[in-house]
C-alpha positions in Angstrom: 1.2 69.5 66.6 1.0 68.7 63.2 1.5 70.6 60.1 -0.6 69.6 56.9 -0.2 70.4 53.4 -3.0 71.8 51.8 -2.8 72.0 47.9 -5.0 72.3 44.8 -6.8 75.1 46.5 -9.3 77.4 44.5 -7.4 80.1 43.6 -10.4 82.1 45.3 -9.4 80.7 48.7 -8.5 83.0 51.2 -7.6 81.7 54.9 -10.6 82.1 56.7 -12.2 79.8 54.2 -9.2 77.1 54.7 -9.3 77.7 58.6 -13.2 76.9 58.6 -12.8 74.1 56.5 -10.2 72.3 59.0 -11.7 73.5 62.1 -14.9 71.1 61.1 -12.5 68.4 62.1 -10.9 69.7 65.2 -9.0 73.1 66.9 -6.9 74.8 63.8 -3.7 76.5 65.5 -2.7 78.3 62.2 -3.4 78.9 59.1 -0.9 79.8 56.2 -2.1 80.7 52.3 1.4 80.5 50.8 1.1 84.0 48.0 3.1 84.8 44.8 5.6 87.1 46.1 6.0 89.2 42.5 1.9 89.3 42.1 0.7 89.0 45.4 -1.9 86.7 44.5 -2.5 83.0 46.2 -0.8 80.1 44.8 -3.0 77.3 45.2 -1.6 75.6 48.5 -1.4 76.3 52.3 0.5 74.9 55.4 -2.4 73.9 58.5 -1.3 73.3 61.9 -3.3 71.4 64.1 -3.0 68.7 67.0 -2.1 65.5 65.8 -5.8 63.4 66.7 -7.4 66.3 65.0 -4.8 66.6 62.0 -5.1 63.0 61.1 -8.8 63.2 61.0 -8.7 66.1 58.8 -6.2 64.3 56.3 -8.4 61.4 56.5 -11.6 63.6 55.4 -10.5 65.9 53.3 -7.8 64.4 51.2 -9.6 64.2 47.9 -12.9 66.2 49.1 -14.1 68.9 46.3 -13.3 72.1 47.5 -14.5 74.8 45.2 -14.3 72.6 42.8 -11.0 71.0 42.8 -10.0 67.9 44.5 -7.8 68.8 47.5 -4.1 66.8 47.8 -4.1 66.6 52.1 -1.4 65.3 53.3 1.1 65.5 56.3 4.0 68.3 55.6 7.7 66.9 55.0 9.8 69.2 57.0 13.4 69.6 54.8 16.5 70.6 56.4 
């Protein structure tokens, strides 16, 4: 598995719209829409997890694609320890 990092996201972007997105390029294990704890509103990125074929595909297609118009940043997510 692979976790991607999904960012410059419409603010109007709710999961299922990231999870349909992603699945165009392969089986999406998880979805998360990362929120504003105090507001409870999105903030503009998400984590995807996905097989690694299918992951790199969809970091190949997507990074830079206009998603309600915004370019996306796609890329693979650093893990910090």
């Amino acid at each position: 598995m692979s976790k991607i990092y999904v960012g410059n996201l419409p603010f109007s972007a709710d999961e299922q719209a990231v999870r349909t997105l992603f699945s165009q390029h392969g089986a999406v294990d998880s979805v998360a829409l990362i929120m504003d704890r105090d507001t409870g509103r999105p903030r503009g990125f998400a984590f995807v997890e996905m097989a690694n074929a299918d992951a790199a595909r969809a970091m190949q297609a997507l990074n830079g694609s206009d998603f309600g118009g915004r370019p996306l940043k796609v890329n693979e997510a650093l893990l910090t320890i």
